[in-house]
C-alpha positions as CSV (number, residue, x, y, z in Angstrom):
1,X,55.7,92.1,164.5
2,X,59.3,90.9,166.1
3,X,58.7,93.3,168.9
4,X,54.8,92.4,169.9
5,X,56.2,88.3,170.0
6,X,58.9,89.4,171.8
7,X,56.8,91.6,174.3
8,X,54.1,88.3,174.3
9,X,57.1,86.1,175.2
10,X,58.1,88.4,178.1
11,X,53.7,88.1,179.1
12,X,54.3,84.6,179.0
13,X,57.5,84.6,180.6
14,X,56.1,86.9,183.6
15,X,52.7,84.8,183.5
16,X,55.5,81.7,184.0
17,X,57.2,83.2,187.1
18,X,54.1,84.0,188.9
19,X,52.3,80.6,188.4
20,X,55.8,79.3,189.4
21,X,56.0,81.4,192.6
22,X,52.4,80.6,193.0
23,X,53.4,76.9,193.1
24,X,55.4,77.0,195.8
25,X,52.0,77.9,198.0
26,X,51.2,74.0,196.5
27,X,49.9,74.6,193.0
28,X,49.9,71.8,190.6
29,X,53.3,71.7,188.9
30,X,52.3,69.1,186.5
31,X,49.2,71.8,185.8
32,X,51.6,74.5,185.3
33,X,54.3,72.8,182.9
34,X,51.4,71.9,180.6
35,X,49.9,75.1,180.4
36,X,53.1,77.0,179.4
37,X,53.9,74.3,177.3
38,X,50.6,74.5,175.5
39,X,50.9,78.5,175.2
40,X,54.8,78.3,173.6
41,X,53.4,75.9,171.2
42,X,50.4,78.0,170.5
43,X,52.3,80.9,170.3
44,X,54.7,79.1,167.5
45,X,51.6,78.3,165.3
46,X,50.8,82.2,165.3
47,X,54.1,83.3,164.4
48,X,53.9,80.8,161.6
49,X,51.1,81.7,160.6
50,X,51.7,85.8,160.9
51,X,54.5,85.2,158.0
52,X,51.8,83.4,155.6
53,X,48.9,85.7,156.8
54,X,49.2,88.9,153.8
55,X,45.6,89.3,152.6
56,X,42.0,89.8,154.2
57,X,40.8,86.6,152.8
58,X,43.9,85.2,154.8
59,X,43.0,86.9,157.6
60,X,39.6,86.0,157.9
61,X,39.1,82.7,156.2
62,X,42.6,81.1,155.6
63,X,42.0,81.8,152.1
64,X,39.9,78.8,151.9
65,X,42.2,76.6,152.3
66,X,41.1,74.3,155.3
67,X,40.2,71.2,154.4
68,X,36.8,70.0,155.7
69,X,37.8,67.6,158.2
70,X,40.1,69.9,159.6
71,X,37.3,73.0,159.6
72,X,35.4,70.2,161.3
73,X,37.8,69.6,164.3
74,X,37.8,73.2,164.7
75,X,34.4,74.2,164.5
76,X,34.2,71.5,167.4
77,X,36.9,73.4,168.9
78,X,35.4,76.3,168.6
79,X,31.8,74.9,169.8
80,X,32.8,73.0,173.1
81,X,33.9,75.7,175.2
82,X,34.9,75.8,179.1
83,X,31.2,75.6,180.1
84,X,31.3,72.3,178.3
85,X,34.0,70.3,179.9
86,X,33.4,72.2,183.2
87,X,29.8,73.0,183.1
88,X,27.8,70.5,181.7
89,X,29.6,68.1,183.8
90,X,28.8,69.8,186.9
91,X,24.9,70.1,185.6
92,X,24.7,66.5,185.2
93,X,26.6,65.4,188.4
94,X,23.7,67.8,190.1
95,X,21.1,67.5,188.3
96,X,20.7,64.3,186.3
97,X,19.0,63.2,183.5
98,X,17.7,67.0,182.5
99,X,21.3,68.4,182.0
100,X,21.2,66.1,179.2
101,X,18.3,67.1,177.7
102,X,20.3,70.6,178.2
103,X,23.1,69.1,176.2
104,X,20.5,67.7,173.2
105,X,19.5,70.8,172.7
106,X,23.2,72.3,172.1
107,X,23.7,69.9,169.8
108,X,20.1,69.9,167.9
109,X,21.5,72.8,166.1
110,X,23.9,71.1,164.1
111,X,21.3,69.3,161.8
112,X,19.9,72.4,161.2
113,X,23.4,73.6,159.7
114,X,23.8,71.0,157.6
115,X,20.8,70.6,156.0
116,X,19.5,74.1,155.3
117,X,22.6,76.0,156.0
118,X,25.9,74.9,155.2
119,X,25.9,74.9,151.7
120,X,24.6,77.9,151.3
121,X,26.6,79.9,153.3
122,X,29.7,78.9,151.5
123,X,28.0,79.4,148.6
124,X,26.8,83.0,149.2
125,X,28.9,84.5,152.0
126,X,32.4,85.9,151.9
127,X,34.2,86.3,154.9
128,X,31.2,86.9,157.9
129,X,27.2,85.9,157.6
130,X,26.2,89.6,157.0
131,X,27.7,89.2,153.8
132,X,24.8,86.7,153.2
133,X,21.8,88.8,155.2
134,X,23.0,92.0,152.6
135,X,23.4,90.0,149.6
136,X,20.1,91.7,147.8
137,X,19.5,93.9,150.6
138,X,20.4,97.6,151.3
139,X,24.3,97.3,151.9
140,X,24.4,100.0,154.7
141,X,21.6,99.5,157.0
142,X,21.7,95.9,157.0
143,X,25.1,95.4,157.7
144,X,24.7,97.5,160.6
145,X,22.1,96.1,162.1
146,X,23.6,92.2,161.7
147,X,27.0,93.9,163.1
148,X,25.2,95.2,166.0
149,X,23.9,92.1,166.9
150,X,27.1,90.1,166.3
151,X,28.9,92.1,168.6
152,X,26.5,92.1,171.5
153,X,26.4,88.3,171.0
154,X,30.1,88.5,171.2
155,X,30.4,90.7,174.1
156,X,28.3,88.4,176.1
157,X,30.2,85.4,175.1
158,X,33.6,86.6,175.1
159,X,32.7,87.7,179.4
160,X,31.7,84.9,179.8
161,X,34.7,82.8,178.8
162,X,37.5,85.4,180.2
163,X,35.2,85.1,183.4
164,X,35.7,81.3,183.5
165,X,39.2,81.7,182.2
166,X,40.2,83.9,185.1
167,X,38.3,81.5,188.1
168,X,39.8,78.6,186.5
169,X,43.4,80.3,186.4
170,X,43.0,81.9,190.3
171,X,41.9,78.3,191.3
172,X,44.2,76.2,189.7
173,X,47.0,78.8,189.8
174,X,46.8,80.7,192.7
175,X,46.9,84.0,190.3
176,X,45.1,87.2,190.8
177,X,42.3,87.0,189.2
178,X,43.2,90.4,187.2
179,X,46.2,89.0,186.4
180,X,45.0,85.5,185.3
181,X,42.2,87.9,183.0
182,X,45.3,90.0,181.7
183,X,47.1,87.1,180.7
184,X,44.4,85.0,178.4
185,X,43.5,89.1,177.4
186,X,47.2,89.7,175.8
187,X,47.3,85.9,174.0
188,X,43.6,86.7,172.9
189,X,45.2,89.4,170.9
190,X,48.4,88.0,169.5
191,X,46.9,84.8,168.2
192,X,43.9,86.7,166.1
193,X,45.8,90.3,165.6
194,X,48.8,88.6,163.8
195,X,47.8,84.7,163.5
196,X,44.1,85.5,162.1
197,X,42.2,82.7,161.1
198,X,45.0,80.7,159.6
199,X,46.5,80.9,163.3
200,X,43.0,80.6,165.4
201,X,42.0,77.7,163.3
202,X,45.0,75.3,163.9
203,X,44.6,76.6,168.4
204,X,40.9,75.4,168.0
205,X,41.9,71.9,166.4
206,X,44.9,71.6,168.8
207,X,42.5,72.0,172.1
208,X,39.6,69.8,170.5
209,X,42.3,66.6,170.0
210,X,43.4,67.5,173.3
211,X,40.1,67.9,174.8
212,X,38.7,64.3,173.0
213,X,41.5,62.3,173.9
214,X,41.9,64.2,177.6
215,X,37.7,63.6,177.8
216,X,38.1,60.0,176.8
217,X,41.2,59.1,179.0
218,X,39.0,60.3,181.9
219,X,36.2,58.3,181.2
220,X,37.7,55.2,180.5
221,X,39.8,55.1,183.8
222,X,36.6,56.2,185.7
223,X,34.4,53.0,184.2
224,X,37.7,50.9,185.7
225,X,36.2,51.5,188.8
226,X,32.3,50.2,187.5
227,X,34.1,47.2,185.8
228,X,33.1,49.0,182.9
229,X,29.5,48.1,183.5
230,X,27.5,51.1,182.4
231,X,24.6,49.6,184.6
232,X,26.4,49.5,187.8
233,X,27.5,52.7,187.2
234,X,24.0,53.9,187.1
235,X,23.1,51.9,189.6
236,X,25.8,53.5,192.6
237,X,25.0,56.4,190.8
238,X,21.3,56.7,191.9
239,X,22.1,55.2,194.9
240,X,24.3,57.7,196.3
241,X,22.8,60.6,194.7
242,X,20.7,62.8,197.1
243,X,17.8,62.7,194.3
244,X,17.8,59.2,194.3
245,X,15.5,57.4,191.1
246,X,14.7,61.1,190.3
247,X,18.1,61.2,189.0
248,X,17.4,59.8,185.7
249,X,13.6,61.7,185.7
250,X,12.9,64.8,184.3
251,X,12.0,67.8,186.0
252,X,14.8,68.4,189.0
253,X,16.3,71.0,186.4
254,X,13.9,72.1,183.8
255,X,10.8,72.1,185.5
256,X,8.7,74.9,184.3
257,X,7.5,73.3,180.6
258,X,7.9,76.9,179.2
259,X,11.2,77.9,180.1
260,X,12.8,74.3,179.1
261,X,11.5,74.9,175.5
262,X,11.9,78.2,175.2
263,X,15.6,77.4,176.3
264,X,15.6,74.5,173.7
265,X,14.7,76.8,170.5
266,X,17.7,79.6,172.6
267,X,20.0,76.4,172.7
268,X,19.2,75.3,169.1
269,X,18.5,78.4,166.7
270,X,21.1,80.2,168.9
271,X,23.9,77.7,167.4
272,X,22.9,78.6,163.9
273,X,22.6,82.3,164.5
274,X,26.2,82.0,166.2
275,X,28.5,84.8,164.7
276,X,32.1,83.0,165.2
277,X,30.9,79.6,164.4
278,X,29.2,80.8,161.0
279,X,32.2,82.4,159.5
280,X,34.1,79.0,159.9
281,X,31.9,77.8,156.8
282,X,34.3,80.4,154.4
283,X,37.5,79.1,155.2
284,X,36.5,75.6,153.1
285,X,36.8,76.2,149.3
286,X,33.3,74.9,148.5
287,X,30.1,73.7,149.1
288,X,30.7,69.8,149.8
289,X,33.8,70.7,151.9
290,X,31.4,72.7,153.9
291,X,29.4,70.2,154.7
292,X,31.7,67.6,155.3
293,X,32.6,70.2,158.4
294,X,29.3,69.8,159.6
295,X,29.2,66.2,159.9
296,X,32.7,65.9,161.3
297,X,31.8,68.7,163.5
298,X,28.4,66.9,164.9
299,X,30.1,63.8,165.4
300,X,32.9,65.3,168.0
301,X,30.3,67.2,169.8
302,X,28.0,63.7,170.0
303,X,30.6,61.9,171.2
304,X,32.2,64.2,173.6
305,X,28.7,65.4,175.1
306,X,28.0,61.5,175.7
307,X,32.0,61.6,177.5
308,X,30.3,64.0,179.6
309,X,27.2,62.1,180.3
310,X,29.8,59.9,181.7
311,X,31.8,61.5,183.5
312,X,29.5,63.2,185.0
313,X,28.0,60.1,186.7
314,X,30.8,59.1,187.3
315,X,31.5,62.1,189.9
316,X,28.3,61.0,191.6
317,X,30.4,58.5,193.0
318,X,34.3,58.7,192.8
319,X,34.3,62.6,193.6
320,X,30.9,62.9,195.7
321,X,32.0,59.9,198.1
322,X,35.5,61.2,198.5
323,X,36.4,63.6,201.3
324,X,39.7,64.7,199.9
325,X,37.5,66.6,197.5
326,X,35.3,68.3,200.7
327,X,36.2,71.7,201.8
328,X,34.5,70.5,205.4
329,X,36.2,66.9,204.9
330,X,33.5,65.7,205.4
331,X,30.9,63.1,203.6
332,X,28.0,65.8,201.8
333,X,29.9,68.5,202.3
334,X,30.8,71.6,199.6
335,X,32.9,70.6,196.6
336,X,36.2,72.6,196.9
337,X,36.5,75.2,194.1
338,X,32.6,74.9,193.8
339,X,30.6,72.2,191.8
340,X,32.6,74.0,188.5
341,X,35.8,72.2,189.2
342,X,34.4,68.6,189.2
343,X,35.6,67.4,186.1
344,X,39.2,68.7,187.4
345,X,38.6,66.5,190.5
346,X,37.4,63.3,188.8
347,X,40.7,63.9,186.5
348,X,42.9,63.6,189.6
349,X,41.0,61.1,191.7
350,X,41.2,58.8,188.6
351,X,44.5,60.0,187.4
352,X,46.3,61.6,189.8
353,X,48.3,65.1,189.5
354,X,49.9,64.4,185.6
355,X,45.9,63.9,184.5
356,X,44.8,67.0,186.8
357,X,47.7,68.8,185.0
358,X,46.5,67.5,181.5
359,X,42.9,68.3,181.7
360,X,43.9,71.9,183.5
361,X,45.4,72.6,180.8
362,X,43.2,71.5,178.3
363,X,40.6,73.8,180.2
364,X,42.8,76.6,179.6
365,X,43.4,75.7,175.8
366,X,39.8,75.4,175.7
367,X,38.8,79.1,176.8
368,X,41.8,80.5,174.3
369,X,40.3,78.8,171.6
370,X,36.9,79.9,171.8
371,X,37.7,83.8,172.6
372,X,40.1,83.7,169.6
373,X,37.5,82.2,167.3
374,X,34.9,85.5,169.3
375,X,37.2,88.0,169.2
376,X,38.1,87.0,165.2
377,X,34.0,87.5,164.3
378,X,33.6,90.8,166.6
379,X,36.8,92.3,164.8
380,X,35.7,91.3,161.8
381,X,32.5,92.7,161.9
382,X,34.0,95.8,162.7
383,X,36.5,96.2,160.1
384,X,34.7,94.0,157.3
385,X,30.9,95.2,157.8
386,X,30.7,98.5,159.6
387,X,34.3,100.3,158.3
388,X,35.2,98.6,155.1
389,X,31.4,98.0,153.7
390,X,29.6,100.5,155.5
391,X,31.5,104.0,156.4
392,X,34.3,103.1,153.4
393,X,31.6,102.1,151.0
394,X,33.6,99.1,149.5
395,X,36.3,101.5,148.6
396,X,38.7,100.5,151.8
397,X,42.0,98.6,150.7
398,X,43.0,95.2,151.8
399,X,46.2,97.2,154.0
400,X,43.3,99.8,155.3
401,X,40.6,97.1,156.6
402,X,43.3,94.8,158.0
403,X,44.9,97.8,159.9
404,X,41.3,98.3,161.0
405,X,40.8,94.7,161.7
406,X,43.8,94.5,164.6
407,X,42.8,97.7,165.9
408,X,39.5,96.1,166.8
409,X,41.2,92.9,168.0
410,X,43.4,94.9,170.4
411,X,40.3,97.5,171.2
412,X,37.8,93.6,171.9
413,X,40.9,92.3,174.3
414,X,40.5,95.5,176.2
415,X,37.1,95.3,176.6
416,X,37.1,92.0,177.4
417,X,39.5,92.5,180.3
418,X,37.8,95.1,181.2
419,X,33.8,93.5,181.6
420,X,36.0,90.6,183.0
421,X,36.9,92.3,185.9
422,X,33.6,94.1,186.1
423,X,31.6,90.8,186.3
424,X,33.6,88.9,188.0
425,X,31.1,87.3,190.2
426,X,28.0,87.1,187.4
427,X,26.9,84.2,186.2
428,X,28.9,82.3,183.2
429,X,25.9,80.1,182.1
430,X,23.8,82.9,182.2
431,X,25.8,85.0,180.1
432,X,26.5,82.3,177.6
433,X,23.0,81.2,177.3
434,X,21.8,85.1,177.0
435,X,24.1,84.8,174.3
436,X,22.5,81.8,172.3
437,X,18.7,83.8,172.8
438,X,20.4,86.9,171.5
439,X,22.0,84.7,168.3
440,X,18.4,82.8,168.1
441,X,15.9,85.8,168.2
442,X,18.4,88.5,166.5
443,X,20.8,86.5,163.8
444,X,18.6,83.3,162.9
445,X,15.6,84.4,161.4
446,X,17.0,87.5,159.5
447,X,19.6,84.9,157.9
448,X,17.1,81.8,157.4
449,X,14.5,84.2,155.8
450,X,17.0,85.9,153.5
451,X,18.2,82.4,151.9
452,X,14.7,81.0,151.8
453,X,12.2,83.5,151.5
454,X,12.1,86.0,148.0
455,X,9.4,88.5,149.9
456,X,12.2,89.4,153.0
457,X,13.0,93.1,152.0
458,X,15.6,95.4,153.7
459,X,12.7,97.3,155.7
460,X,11.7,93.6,156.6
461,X,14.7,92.3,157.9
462,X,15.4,95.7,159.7
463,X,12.2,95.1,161.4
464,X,12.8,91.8,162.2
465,X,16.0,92.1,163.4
466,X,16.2,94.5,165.5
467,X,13.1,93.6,167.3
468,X,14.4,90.3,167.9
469,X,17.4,92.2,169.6
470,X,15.8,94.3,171.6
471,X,12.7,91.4,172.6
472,X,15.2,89.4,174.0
473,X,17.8,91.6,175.5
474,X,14.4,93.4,177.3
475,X,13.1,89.9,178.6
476,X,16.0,89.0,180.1
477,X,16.5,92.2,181.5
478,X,12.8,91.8,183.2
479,X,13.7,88.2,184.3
480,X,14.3,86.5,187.7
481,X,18.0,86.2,186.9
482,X,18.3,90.2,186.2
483,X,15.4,91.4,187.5
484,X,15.5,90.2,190.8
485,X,18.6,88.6,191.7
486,X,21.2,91.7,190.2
487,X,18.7,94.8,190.8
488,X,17.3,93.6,193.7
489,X,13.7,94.1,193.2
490,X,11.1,91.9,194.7
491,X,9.4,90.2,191.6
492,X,10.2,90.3,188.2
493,X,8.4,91.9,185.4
494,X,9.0,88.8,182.5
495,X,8.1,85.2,184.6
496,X,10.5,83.4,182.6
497,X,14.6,83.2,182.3
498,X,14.9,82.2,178.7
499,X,13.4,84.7,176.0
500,X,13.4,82.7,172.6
501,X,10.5,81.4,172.7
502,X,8.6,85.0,172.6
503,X,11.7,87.0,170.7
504,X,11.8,84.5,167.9
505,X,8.1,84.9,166.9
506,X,8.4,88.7,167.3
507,X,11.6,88.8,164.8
508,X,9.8,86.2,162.6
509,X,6.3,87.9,162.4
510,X,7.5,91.3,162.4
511,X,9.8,90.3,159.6
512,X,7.0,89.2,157.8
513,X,4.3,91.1,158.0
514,X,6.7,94.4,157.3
515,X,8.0,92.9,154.5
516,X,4.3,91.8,152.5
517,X,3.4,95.4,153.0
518,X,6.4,96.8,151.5
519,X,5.7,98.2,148.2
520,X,7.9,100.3,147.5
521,X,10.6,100.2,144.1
522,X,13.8,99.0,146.3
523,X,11.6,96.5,147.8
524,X,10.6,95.1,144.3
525,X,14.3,95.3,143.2
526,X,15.3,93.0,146.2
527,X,12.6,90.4,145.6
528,X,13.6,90.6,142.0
529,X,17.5,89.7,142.7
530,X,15.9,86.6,144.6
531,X,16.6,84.4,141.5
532,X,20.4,85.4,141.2
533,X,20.5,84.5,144.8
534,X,19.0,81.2,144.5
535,X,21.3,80.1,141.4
536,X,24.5,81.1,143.2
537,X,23.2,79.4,146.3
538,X,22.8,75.9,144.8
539,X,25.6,76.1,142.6
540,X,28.3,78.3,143.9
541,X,29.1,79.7,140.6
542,X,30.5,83.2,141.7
543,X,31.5,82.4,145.1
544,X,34.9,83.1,146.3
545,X,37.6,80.6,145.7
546,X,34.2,78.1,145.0
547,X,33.3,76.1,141.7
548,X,30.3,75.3,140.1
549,X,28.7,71.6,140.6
């Protein structure tokens, strides 16, 4: 343990000199001094945390301990990622009023948590949501199956964070972008291989103070300029905007009527089908602490995507007039660092370098935060689902799943690195919003069904899932975005981008239908064990760590 902190220090140390010798090309200084500051501190919290982290219920869910205000902060933490701060604010300083119909449907999900989720998944799971999709099921084959899943959900939104994390870094920095990838790659690991969840937790509530109070210091210094009139803001706003009164119309955006729903139910069932944000509802100690997450959870998220809304019009004007901010310098011209970076610009028009360093580094505390929380849920549905329940049977030892557990952190931080580099110029959103279809077509109906419904049987749910999977990984692979503009063909197969509104009712019907037709013994067994499912559900009684109410 002494030797990998010591070896991270001499990362961090190495990562120091370089963004140091990259400063003397004119790097941000203040930028620089906050992000090592923010990574010592970090790395403090995971080497307390290391000493008080012994078990696998430790590992993976604190032991329960978190209180729900503070699971709430984290979840949030966990939730608003880079393409939040960066990319919604971006959306909305281009496109208007339809990025925040985009954000709306992010945050739709949450309701759907707390009122048909939340309680039951502390009630039934343990330490990941398979444990809840298996409950009556076939152990084996559906644990497999939901860890499949989990991990390709992971895998595409772990790229797409290290991605931003390594543009942000070579932008701000001046790093290689290899070496910026390395870097959040090697912290990835020590926070979740030693910290675990005790130590990811207090990183994700950390960022999101940082992030709400960096967010809000923004805003309020930009509506200076407006007077603080929210109607003269809108007002330059559309007057300076190259869309003019279309700006607040829908339809610049999300124009096609299909793809904007179908990207709503990706957006919404995709947050509930979300591998590292499910297992956050185990580290509470019951039911009511669960969903007291929730609701401190949706209220960040409201408020900060309305921050956005903000600051996003706010760009319109301050950043979009300025032509310190033009790589021509001229009025019109391209945003330098690309329309990504225009929260980062607002920050130092409004704030100058300290606020540029600030929000920098809450960027970069932002994108360690949320690959922690991924690579946490990948590695434990490695060690927990497919080693310790599936190949070991149950039979694997506390000391033999959480040897297994860091060997899959390291072996995820590898990977990631590795599809980082290789997709270096692909699409972020894309990525992450293939991501939330995956989560809504493969995860949320096979979990929703097997809390609700006392006919879904393991042949069912096997059906169900991995048609879901397949449907929408295939769709998107026939889109435009694949299709056309990575392959290079001329037209695409599948005339839409966003496959959850066709993979859901394939997981959902095939689910079904598979399910009323099996007759066989096991399947009677399962819809049997139903009624011990539904009792533990609504009362907790034989949960872990949870009491009866």
């Amino acid at each position: 343990m002494k030797i990998i902190i010591k070896l991270s220090a001499a990362v961090v140390l190495a990562s120091f000199s370089s963004l140091a010798s990259a400063a003397q090309g004119g790097t941000n200084i203040p930028a620089i001094s906050m992000f090592f500051a923010f990574v010592v501190m970090t790395l403090g919290i995971t080497y307390w945390a290391a000493r008080r982290t012994k078990s696998t219920s430790e590992f993976y869910t604190a032991g329960g301990g978190i209180k729900g205000w503070q699971n709430g902060l984290a979840i949030a933490g966990d939730y608003m990622s880079a393409a939040t701060l960066l990319g919604l604010t971006a959306m909305l300083y281009t496109t208007g009023l339809d990025s925040y119909f985009y954000m709306i449907a992010f945050f739709v999900g949450w309701p759907v948590i707390l009122f048909l989720m939340a309680e039951r998944l502390r009630n039934l799971g343990r330490f990941t949501f398979v444990d809840i999709t298996s409950y009556r099921l076939n152990q084996g084959k559906i644990r497999t199956m939901a860890a499949i899943s989990s991990l390709i959900v992971v895998c595409f939104y772990l790229v797409a964070q290290m991605v931003g994390a390594g543009q942000l870094i070579k932008l701000l920095f001046g790093l290689d972008y290899n070496v910026a990838l390395f870097i959040v790659g090697i912290l990835m690991i020590v926070y979740v291989t030693f910290g675990g969840m005790v130590a990811t937790t207090w990183v994700q509530i950390i960022k999101a103070c940082m992030l709400l109070s960096g967010g809000t210091l923004v805003m309020v210094l930009s509506l200076t300029y407006f007077g603080f009139n929210y109607e003269k803001l809108m007002t330059e706003a559309i007057s300076v905007h190259s869309l003019k009164e279309r700006l607040v119309y829908p339809g610049s955006f999300l124009s096609d009527p299909v793809t904007s729903i179908s990207l709503g139910l990706g957006l919404m069932f995709g947050t509930a089908g979300l591998p590292h944000i499910l297992m956050r509802f185990f580290t509470v100690g019951n039911a009511k602490e669960a969903r007291k997450s929730v609701l401190w959870a949706s209220a960040c998220v409201a408020y900060f995507f309305n921050v956005i809304a903000i600051l996003g019009l706010a760009a319109i004007v301050i950043v979009g007039q300025n032509p310190e901010f033009f790589e021509d310098g001229n009025l019109g011209g391209k945003i330098i660092g690309g329309g990504n970076m225009v929260a980062l610009h607002l920050a130092k028009a409004v704030g100058g370098d300290m606020l540029l360093g600030f929000l920098s580094a809450v960027a970069f505390a932002t994108i360690l935060a949320v690959v922690a929380g991924l690579a946490l849920a990948g590695a434990s549905a490695i060690a927990h689902d497919l080693y310790a329940q599936v190949y070991k049977r149950g039979q694997a030892t506390e000391k033999e799943e959480l040897k297994m557990t860091r060997l899959a952190t390291i072996s995820l931080g590898v990977v990631a690195i590795l599809l980082g580099i290789a997709f270096e110029t692909m699409n972020v959103a894309f990525m992450a919003g293939m991501a939330f279809g995956v989560a809504a077509s493969a995860n949320f109906p096979v979990l929703i069904l097997s809390m609700y419904w006392k006919n879904l049987t393991t042949c069912g749910a096997m059906a169900g899932g991995y048609a879901g999977l397949f449907s929408a990984v295939t769709f998107v692979l026939l889109s435009k975005s694949v299709w056309v503009d990575v392959f290079g063909f001329t037209q695409a197969i599948f005339p839409y981008t966003q496959p959850a509104l066709f993979s859901m009712p394939i997981a959902f019907a095939l689910a079904y239908f598979v399910s009323k037709a099996d007759k066989s013994k096991e399947a009677m067994a399962e819809r049997e064990a139903f009624a011990d499912q539904y009792v533990r559900a609504q009362t907790g009684v034989g949960a872990s760590g949870a009491s009866a109410h």
